[in-house]
Residue, then its C-alpha position, 0 to 999 in steps of 0.5 A: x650316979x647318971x641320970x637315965x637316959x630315954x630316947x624315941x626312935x620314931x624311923x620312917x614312922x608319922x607325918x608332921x600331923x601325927x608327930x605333932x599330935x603325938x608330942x603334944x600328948x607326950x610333954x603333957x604325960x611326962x612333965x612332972x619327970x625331972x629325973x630323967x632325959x627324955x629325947x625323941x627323934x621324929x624324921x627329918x619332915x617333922x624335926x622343926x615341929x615336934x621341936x616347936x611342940x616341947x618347946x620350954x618342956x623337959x623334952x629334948x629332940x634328937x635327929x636321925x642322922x646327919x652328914x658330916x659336911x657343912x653343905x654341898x651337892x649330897x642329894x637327901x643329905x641334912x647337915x649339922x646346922x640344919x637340923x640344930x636350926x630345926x631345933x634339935x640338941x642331939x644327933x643319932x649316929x650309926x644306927x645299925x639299920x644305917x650301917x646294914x641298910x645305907x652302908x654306914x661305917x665306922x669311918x663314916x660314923x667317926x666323921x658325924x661324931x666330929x661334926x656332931x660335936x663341932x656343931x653343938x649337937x650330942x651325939x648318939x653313937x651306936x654300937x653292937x654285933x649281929x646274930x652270926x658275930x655274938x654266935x661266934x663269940x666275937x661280940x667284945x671284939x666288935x664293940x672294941x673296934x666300933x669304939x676305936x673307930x668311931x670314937x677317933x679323935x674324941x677327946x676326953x671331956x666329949x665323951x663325958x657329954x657323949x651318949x652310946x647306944x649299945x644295940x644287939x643288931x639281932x635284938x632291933x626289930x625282932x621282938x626278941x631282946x638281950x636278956x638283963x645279964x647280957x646287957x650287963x656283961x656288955x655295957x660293962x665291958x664298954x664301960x671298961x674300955x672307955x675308962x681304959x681309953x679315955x679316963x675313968x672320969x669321962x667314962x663315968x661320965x658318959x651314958x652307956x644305953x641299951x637298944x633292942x625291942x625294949x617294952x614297957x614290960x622289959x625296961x626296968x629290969x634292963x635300965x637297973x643293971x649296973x652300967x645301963x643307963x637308959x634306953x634307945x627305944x625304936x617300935x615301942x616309942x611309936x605308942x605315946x602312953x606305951x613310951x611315957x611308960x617306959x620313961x616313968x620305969x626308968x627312973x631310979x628308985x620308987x615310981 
């Protein structure tokens, strides 16, 4: 079984003073939690301090983003290796505000995900339809091409390192989330072209997780439907108890 999977999306949210605080906070809230990983991804500004504050700590780091060259006149652009020096171990990738807001696309995100891996960092790929596509029954097929196109290249045994995060773009932001059966139905669905496309071992492998106004009251039911194995949590990670809460309700089993 996979370990559930936790990360904090934190945005355009705190100053390197609140990140810090809030980590400090936060690794003291969860260090007794051994059976789930925990990520937080602070803005670029805060990456090496929140780094430095869990450090030796069951707390990973994550950035929000990066370019897919090594270097180079790419103004307000942070590559692969500056962000693992500030210390992180994952990436996020194609967020949908990056796809709708900064013209993200799937060739964009297939280029970070190769540079991601080549550097060290494990990505986490994002994917998932808006309202009007979902409306238009069209949702299956967009997460087929998000794949493909953003997966292109990925070899078997990086998928299984791989974490994809499944965001109803309709869900991120609005108070309103997908409902337990319809993260389901959709996380299975990636499941099966995963094991289609790259083997039914990497895709057992590979975390699927569920993105989308998650809240301490939702997490549980949504982290126990088959082939959710955790979440992508965006407003609520910005409260320090409210996202440990989130993070003692997913693991398996009696909290």
């Amino acid at each position: 079984m996979r370990t559930p999977f936790i990360a904090g999306n934190w945005k355009m949210y705190k100053t390197v003073g609140e990140a810090v605080k809030y980590a400090k906070e936060f690794r003291i809230l969860v260090k007794d939690i051994e059976d789930v990983e925990i990520v937080l991804a602070p803005p670029f500004t805060a990456l090496h301090a929140v780094a430095e504050a869990v450090r030796n700590s069951n707390v990973g780091v994550a950035a929000q983003d990066l370019h897919w060259e090594r270097e180079g006149a790419f103004t307000g652009a942070v590559s692969a290796s500056m962000i693992r020096e500030a210390g992180a171990d994952y990436v996020i990738i194609g967020h949908s505000e990056r796809r709708t807001l900064f013209g993200e696309t799937d060739t964009t995100v297939n280029r970070k995900v190769a540079t991601a891996f080549a550097n060290g960092l494990t990505p986490i790929v994002c994917i998932g339809e808006t309202l009007d596509q979902r409306d238009r029954n069209e949702t299956m097929d967009v997460l087929d091409r998000q794949i493909k196109g953003g997966l292109d290249g990925v070899v078997a045994e990086q998928l299984g390192q791989l974490v994809i995060a499944y965001e109803p773009v309709w869900a991120i932001g609005t108070g309103r989330n997908a409902t337990p059966a319809q993260a389901a139905e959709a996380h299975g669905h990636i499941r099966q072209r995963l094991r289609q496309w790259f083997g039914t071992e990497a895709a057992d492998l590979c975390h699927v997780i569920y993105g989308g106004s998650v809240k301490p009251e939702n997490a549980k039911e949504l982290v126990s439907q088959p082939d959710v194995d955790g979440a992508l949590v965006g407003g609520a990670s910005l409260d320090v108890r409210g996202f440990s809460d989130i993070v003692s309700r997913s693991r398996r089993g009696p909290v």
